[in-house]
N, C-alpha and C positions, 0 to 999 in steps of 0.2 A: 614383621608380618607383611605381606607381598599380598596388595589387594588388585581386585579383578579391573582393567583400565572402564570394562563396560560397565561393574556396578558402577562404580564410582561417577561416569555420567550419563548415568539412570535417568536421572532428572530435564536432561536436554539432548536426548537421543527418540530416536525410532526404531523399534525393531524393524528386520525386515517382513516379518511376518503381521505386524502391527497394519491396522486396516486404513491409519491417516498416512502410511506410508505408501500405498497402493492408488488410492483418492491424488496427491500428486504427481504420481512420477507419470511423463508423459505433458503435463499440464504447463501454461503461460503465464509468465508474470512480468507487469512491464519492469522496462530500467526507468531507474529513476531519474539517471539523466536525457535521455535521450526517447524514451518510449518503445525501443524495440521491445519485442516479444520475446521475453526470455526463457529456452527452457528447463522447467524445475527438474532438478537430478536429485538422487539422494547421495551423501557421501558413502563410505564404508564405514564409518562411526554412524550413521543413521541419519544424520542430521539432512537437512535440505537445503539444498543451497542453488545458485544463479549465477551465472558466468557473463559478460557483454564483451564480446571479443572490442569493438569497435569505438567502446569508451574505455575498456580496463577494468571495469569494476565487475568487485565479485560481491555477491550478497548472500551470507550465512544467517539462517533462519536458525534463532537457538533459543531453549528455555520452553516449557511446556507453554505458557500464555502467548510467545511468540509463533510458535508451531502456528497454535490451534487457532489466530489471526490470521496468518496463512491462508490454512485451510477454509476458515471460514468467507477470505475474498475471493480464493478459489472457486469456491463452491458457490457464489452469489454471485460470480463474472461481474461486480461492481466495480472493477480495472480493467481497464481494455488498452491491448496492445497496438500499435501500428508496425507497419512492414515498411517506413521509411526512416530516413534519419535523420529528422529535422526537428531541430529542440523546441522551437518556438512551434510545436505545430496544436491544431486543435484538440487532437488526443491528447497529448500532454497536460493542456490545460483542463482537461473533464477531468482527468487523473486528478488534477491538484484539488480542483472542485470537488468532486466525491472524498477527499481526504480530510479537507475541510470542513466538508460537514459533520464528517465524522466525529469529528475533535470538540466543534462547535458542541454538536449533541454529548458529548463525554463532558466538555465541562458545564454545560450547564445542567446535566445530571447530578455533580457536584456541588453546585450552587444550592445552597438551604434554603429552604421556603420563609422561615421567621426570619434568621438573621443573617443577610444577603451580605455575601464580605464583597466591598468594594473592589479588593484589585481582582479578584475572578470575574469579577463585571467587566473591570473593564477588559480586560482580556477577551471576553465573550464576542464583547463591544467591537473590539481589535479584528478580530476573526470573520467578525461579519463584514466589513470594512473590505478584508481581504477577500470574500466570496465576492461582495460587488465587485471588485476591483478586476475580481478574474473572469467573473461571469462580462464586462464590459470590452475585455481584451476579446473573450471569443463571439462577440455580437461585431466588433470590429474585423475580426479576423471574416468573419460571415458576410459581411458585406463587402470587403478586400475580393473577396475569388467570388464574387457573383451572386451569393446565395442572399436569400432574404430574411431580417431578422423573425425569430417567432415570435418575438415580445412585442411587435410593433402593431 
């Protein structure tokens, strides 16, 4: 019995007629190593995907909850790209920032009110460590090219 290649990934496709298929195509998503602005295409299997000529890397968005994460930074510009190509740059690090907290908020959503399991603590614990860490990189980086911190 010879099944369809599309039912079969029903599941981590888009149709073209599908309206989260329309919502990307056109749209930016940074690289992960380097910050440029990449932009989202849809394959012919539906899926969405990212190309960075100038690191190599290709990024396939698969899996309905993966999509719809996509779609939803998409759609909240909570990632912001730059038009240069320096790793170490300030965009980069907001990227990291904004991801962080995201994760921070995810697990401490996790975390039980009555019975608080210690290693998701510390973890929590970890993460925040890594926000200062990175929020201190970009108050340096701020004062490196001129500008003045906001915090101070």
């Amino acid at each position: 019995m010879k099944t369809d290649k599309a039912k079969s990934n029903v599941n981590v496709t888009l149709g073209r007629s599908d309206p989260p298929a329309e919502i990307l195509i056109g749209k930016q998503f940074p690289c992960p190593t380097c910050g440029l602005a990449l932009l989202i295409r849809i394959a012919r299997t539906g899926k969405p995907y990212c190309v960075c000529l100038g690191c190599g890397n290709q990024l396939f968005f698969r899996g309905k909850p993966g999509i719809a994460r996509l779609i939803e930074i998409v759609k909240s510009g909570s990632l912001i790209s730059q038009n240069g190509s320096n790793v170490e740059s300030p965009i980069t690090l907001f990227n990291r920032l904004v991801q962080l907290r995201a994760q921070k908020r995810d697990l401490e959503q996790k975390q039980g009110l009555i019975f608080n399991d210690s290693d998701l603590a510390n973890v929590i614990h970890a993460v925040e460590n890594e926000i200062r860490r990175v929020q201190v990189e970009l108050r340096k980086m701020a004062r490196r090219n001129g500008g003045r911190d906001k915090n101070e």
